[in-house]
N, C-alpha and C positions, 0 to 999 in steps of 0.2 A: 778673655784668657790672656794671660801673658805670654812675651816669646820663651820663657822659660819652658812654659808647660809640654807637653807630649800630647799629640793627638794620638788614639786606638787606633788599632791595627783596622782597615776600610774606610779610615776617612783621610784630609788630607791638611796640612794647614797652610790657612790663607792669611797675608796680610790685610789687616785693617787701616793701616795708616801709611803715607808716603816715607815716613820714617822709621816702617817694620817693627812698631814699637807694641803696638796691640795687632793682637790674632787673634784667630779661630778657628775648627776646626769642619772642613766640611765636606760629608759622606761621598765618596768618588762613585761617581756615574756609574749605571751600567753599562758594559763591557771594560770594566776599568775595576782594577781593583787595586788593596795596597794593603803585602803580610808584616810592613816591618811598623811599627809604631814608632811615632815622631818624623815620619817620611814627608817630604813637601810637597811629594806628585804621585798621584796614581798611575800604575801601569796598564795600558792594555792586556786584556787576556789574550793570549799566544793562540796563535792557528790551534785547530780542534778542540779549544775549549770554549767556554760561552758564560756569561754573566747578566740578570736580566734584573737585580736588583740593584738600590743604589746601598752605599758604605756596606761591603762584605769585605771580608779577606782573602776568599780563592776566588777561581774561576772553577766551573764544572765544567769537566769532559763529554765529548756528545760521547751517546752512548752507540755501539754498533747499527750501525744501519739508517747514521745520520752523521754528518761533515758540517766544519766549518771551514772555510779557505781563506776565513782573514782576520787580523788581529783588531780586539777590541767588540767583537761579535756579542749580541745580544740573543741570539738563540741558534740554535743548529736545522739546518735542511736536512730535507730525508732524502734518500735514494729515491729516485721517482721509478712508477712501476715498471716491472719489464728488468728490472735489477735489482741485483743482492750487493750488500756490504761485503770486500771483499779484503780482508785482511791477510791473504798472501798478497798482494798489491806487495808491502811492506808490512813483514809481519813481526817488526821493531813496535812497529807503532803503535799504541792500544788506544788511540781516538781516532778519529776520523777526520782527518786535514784536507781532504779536496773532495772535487764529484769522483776523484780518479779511483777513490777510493771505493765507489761504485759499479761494480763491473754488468757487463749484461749477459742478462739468462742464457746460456745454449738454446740451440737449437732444440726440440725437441721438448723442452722446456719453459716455464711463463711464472711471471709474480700480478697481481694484481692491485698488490696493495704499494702505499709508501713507505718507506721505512723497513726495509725486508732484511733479512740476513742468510734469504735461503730462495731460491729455485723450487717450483712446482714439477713435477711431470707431467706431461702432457698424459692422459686416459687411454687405453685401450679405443679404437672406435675414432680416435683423435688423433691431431701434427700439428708440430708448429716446426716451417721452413727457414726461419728468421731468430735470429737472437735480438733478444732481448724485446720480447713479444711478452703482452698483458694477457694471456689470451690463446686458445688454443683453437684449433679449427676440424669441422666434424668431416672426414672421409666423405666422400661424396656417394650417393647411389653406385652399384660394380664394382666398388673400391673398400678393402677393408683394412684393418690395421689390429694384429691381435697382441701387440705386446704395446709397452708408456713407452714414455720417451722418444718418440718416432719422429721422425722430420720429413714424412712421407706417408700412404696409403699402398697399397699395393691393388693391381687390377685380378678381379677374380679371373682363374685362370678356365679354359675352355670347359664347357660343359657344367659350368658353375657360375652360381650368380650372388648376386647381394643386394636386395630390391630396395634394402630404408640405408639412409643416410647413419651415420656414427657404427657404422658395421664393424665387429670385431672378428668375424671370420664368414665364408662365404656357405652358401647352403648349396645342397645337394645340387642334383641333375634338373637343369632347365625343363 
């Protein structure tokens, strides 16, 4: 190629000789991209986006419920379990730029998976005391819980009992 020519928009050009006289043009790495054609350098892809192929022109956006927090990123992290993607963090922003962007479950509440954009309730019969908990835990024997969301059990009160575990209200007279 001569240095006349123009390289496409995702590659870059390089020279071939000490006297810049022969080029070519060559596809920019992933996390690297380049939208303007005849450009001599690829750009990093910008916090919250990602690029995993070589010679493209954009970068891609992570999508909710996964972050990148550095430029030139070859793929995006997920919220790890126990968290949702949380876009009032900054809700400018419509990619996902940090883990901050992760927030953790209430109490009361649980995710199990990665990559979440939501909060579970905890079950009837169930608590969870802790944010940002995978996981919710069963009322114990005496102890029932009849509404979700709970961060607690309560003890059956006198003259009542609750013999099995995950109890959602207590039975009758002892």
């Amino acid at each position: 190629m001569r240095l006349c020519s123009q390289c496409k928009a995702g590659r870059k050009m390089v020279n071939r000789d000490t006297a810049g006289l022969e080029t070519s043009c060559e596809k920019c790495d992933p996390g690297f991209y380049n939208d303007i054609p005849g450009n001599e350098t690829c750009k990093y892809c910008p916090i919250g986006y990602y690029q995993n192929e070589k010679g493209l022109s954009y970068c891609i956006g992570c999508i909710p419920g996964q972050y990148q927090h550095e430029q030139g990123g070859q793929k995006c992290a997920k919220c790890s379990s126990g968290r949702k993607f949380n876009r009032t963090f900054n809700s400018s922003i419509q990619v996902g730029i940090s883990a901050l962007n992760c927030a953790a479950c209430d109490k009361g509440q649980y995710q199990r998976e990665e990559g979440s954009t939501f909060c579970l309730p905890c079950l009837t019969g169930t608590f969870q005391n802790e944010k940002g908990s995978n996981g919710c835990m069963d009322c114990p024997v005496g102890y029932f819980n009849g509404d979700t969301e709970q961060e607690q059990c309560t003890n059956c009160t006198a003259g009542k009992y609750q013999d099995q575990k995950k109890g959602s209200q207590c039975k009758g007279k002892v």
